[in-house]
C-alpha positions in Angstrom: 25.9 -4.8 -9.2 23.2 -6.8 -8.2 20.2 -5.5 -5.9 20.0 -6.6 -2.2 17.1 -8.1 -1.5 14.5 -6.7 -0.1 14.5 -6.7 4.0 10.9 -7.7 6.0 9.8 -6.7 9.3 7.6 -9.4 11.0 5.9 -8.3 13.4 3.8 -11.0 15.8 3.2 -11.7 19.3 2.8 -15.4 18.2 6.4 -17.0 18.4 5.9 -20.1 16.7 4.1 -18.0 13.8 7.4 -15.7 13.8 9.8 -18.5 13.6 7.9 -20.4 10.5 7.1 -17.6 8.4 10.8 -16.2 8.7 12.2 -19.6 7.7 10.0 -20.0 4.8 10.6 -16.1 3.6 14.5 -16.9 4.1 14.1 -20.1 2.2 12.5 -17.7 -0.5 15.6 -14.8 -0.8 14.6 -12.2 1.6 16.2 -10.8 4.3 14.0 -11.4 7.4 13.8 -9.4 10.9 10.9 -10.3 13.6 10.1 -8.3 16.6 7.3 -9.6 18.8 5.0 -6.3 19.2 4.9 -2.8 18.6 7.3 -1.7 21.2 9.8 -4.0 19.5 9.1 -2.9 16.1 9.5 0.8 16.8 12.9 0.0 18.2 14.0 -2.1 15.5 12.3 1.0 12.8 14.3 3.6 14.6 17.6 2.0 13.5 16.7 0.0 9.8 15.2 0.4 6.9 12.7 -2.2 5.6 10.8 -2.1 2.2 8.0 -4.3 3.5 6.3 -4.8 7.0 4.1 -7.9 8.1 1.7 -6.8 10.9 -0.6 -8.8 12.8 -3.8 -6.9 14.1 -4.5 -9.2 16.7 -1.6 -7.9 19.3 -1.5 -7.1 23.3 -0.8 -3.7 23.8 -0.8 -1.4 20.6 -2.7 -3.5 18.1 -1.5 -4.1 13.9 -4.4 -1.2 13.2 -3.0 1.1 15.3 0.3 0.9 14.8 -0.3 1.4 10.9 -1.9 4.3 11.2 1.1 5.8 13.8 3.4 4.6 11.1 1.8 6.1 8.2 1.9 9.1 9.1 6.0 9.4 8.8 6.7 6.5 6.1 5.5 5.1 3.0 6.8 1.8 3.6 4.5 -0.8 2.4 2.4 -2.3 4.9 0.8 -6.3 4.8 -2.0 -6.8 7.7 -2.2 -10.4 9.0 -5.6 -10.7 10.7 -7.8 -13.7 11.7 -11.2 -11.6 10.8 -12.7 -12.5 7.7 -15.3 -9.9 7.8 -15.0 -7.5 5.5 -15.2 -4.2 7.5 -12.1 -4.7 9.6 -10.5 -5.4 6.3 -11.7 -2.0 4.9 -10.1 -0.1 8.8 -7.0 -1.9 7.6 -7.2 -0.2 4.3 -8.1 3.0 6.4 -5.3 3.0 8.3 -3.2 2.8 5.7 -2.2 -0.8 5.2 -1.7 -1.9 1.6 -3.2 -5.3 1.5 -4.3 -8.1 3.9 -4.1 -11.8 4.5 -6.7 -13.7 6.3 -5.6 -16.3 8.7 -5.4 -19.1 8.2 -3.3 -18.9 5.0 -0.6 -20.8 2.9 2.3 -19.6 2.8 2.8 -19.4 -0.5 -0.2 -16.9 -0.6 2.0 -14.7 1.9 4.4 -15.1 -0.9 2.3 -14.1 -3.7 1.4 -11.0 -1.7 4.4 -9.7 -0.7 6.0 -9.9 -4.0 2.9 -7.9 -5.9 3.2 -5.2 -3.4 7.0 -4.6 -3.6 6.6 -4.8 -7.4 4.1 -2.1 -7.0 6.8 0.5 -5.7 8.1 3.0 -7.5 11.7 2.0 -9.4 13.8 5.2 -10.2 15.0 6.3 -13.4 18.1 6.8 -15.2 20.1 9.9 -15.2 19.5 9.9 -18.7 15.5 9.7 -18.0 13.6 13.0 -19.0 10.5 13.6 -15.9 7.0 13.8 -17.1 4.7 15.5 -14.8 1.6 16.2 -14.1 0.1 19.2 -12.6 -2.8 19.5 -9.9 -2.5 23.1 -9.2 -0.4 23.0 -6.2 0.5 19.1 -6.6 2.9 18.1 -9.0 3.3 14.4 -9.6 6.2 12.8 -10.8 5.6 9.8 -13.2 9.0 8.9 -13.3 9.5 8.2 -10.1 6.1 7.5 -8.8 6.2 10.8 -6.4 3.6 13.7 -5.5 4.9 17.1 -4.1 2.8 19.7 -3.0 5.2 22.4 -3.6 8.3 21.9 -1.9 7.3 19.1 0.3 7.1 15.8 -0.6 3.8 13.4 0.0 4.0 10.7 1.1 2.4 7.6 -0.8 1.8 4.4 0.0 2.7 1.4 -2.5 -1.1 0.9 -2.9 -1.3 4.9 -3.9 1.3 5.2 -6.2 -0.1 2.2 -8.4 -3.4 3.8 -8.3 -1.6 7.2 -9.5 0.3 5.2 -12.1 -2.8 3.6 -13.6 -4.8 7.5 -14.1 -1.7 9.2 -15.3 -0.9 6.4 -17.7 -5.1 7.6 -19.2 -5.2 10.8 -18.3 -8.9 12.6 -19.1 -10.0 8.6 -19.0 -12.0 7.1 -16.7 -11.0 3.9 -14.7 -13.8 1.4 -13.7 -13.5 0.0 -9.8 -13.1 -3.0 -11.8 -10.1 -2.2 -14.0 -8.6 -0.6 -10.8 -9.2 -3.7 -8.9 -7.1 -5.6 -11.4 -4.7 -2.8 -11.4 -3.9 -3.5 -7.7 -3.6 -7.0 -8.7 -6.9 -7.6 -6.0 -8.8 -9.9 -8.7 -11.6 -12.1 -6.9 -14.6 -14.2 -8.0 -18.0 -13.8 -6.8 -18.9 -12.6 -3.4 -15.3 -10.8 -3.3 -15.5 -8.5 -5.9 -18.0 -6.1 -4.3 -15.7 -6.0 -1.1 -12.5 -5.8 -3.2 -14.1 -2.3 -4.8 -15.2 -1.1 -1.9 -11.7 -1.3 -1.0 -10.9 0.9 -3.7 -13.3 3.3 -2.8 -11.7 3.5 0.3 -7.8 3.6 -1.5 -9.7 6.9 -3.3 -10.6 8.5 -0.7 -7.5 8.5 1.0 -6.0 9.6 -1.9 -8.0 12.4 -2.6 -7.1 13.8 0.3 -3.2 14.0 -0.4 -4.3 15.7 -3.5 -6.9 17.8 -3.4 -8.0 21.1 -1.9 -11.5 20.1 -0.8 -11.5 16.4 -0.6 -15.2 16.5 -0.2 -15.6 18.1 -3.9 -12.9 16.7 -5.8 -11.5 18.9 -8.9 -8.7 16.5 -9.3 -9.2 13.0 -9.0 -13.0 13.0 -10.3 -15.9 10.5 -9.8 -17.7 9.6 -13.3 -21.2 8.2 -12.6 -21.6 5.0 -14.0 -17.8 5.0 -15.6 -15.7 4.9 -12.4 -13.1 7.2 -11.7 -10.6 9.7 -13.5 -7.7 12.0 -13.0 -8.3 15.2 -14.4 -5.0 17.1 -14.1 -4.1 21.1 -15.3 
């Protein structure tokens, strides 16, 4: 049986902006549903499922930013920030809030495109029946290579798309340090030039939130170690 394709929440005050980007994502195999703020989207949330959201910060009312973070805190859906700021600090609050990537406007389309695909192909796919589980223990975290999912005992944690590439990358190297560089290229964030010191500060950031679904004491990490001069690693039991 084939799989559906993947449904997007757009989520704009900007009609015209709406209208075009659904067309062109339609013309491209997704499902597509809009809602034009955040009032609408938590309506439309309440009663679908999505595997992707577009947000754009600059809304009346409850802005992209904040509804990220609202959302974040009870879904791991991955989250695309649209936001006409360049600069690279309201880039890293997305980040902070929990978005997965960003898009600066003005943008082609066909980056949109680009963007959304790399993120969904981030997520986690589940395994066979037949698949045995390899896991790895942080004393009271396990995590679930398989499937791409932490627990902290009987709960499950919640991971953005963003975080659960990250997690695949150190348990695939174990004991091995990961430069910001090789991360950055991980997350498939590659830039030239001026970017690249903004692009691993964004990875700093993508750290330190995870740390803090990990570890005990986020402030003196046993788990998910810095290595001066190396970059990072994952040091599980």
């Amino acid at each position: 049986m084939n799989e559906p394709n993947p449904h997007l929440l757009i989520v704009d005050d900007d009609e015209r902006i709406r209208d075009l980007l659904a067309k062109f994502l339609k013309r491209n195999g997704f499902l597509v549903s809009t809602a034009r703020d955040a009032a609408h989207a938590r309506r439309l949330l309440s009663g679908l499922e999505f595997d992707l959201l577009v947000l754009d910060v600059m809304m009346p009312g409850e802005d992209g930013i904040s509804l990220t973070e609202r959302l974040r805190s009870r879904m791991s859906t991955p989250i695309l920030l649209l936001t006409a700021r360049g600069e690279a600090e309201d880039r890293i609050r997305g980040l902070e809030a929990g978005a997965d990537d960003y898009l600066t406007k003005p943008f082609e389309p066909r980056e949109l495109l680009l963007r959304i695909n790399a993120i969904l192909r981030r997520m986690p796919e589940l395994p066979s029946q037949a698949s045995v589980p390899k896991v790895l223990h942080m004393g009271d975290v396990r995590y679930d290579m398989e499937r791409g999912e932490l627990w902290r005992g009987d709960a499950s944690v919640r991971l953005t798309a963003t975080e659960v590439q990250l997690m695949r990358a150190f348990s695939a190297q174990p004991g091995e340090p990961l430069s910001r560089l090789q991360l950055v290229e991980e997350l498939g964030r590659g830039g030239s030039g001026d970017q690249h010191g903004a692009q691993e500060r964004a990875v700093d950031v993508q750290i330190t939130r995870l740390r803090r679904k990990i570890e005990d004491d986020p402030k003196q990490p046993r788990y998910l170690q810095t290595v001066r001069g190396a970059g990072y690693l994952l040091a599980p039991d």
